[in-house]
N, C-alpha and C positions, 0 to 999 in steps of 0.2 A: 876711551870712555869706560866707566864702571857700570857693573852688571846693575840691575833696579832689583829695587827692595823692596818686597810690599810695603814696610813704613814710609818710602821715598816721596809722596806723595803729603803727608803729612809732619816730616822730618823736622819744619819750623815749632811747628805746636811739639811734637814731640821733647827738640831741643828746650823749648821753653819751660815745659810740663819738669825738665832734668835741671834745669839751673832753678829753679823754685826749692827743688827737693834739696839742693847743693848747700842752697840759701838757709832752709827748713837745718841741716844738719849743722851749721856754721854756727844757728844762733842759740842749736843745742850744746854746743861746744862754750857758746859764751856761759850758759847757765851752769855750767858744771862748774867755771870757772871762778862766777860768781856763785858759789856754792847755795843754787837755788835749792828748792824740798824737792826731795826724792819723786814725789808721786806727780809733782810738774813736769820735770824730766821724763818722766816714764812716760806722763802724755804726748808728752811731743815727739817720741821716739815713735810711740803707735803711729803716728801722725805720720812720720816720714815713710814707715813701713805702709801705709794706706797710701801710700800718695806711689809709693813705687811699686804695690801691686798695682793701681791702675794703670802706671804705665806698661807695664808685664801685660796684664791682660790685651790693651789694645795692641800691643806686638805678637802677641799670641792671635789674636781674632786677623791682624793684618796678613802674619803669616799662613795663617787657616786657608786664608782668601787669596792670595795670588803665588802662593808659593806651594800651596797643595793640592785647593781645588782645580788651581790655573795650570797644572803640572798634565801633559797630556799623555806624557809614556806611562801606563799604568803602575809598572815594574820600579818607576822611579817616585808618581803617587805613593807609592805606598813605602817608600825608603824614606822619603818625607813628613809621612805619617808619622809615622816609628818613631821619629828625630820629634815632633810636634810633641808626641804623648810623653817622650822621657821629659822634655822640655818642664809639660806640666806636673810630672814626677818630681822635678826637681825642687819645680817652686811649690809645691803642695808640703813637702817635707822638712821645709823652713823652720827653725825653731823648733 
């Protein structure tokens, strides 16, 4: 059996929330195609990037919650931590 996730719990919605965004990028891929106006494109790009920081975030809040708070060796709390903050490093510095 595999370890649990803090998204484990909500991993249908999650998946779902991922194949919308998969969908969102495909029918960016058709407008390019059909050489829609730039500033359409551009919208819908925001759109996907909205759509998958939400997701980010609730993986971030899930991981906060049973992967940090739930962590009860302190010494590994806070190795957790550490891994949590660069996380948000990472996606802060997007673009």
């Amino acid at each position: 059996m595999s370890e649990t996730r803090g998204y484990t719990a909500s991993k249908d919605q999650l998946l779902k929330r991922l194949r919308r965004v998969e969908g969102q990028v495909r029918g960016i891929e058709g407008m390019v195609e059909d050489d829609r106006y730039c500033i359409d494109v551009l919208t819908q790009i925001s759109a996907v990037q909205a759509a998958l920081d939400k997701v980010a975030l609730g993986l971030l809040d899930q991981h906060a919650a049973h992967c940090v708070m739930g962590e009860t060796d302190e010494a590994q709390r806070a190795e957790r931590t550490d891994e949590l903050m660069a996380a948000v490093g990472r996606l802060m510095r997007r673009g």
